[in-house]
N, C-alpha and C positions, 0 to 999 in steps of 0.2 A: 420471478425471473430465475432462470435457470444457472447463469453465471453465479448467483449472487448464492442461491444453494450449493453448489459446487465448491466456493469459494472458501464457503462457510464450515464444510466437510475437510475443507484443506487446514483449516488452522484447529478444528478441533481432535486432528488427527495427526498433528505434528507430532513427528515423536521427540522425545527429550534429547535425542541428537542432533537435530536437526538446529538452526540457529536462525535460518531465515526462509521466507517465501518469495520468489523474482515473479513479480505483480507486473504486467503487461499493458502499459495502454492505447494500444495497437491490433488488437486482437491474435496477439502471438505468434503474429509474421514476419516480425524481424524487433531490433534490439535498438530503438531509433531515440530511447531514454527520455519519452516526452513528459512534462508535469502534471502532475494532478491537475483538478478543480473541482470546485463543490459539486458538479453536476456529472466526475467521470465514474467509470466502473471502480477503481481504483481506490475512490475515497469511500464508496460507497461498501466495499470490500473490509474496508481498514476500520471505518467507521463504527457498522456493525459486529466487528468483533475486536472493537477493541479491548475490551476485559480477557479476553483468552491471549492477547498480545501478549496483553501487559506482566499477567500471570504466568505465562509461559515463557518470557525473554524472549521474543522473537525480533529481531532485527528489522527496521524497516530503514529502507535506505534510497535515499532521492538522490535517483540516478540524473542528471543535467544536461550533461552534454554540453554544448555550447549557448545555454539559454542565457538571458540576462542577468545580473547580478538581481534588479530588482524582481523579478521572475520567479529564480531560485528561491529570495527569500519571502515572497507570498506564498508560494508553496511548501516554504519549510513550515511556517508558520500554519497553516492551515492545515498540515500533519501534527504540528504541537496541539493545536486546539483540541483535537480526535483525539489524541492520546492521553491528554490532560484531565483524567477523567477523578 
């Protein structure tokens, strides 16, 4: 999958300035901060590279919006597990 290569170019090319990556799951048409889930582009993104995250300090940051409290924190949660390596 071509996203998922791209993606993977993105984080192992971060440079030591940089502090975070603004991960889209929307196809990068507008800023509409929807959640993850095990089956998005998103986690699949974060998932496979989490060792270069984790090593390199990169910020990842769940954007909400107005979603549910319960919402937010299945998806906080399902970021922790990724990253919990």
């Amino acid at each position: 999958m071509e996203h998922l290569r791209n993606g993977k170019k993105l984080f192992l090319s971060t440079s030591s300035v940089r502090t975070g990556n603004h991960l889209s799951e929307n196809e990068g048409l507008c800023d509409d901060h929807n959640l993850i889930h095990s089956d998005s582009l998103q986690y699949k993104l974060i998932k496979e590279n989490a060792e270069s995250i984790l090593q390199r300090g990169i910020n990842v940051t769940l954007e909400a919006g107005d979603q549910s409290f319960e919402d937010i924190r299945e998806c906080y949660f399902l970021i922790e597990e990724i990253l919990s390596l």
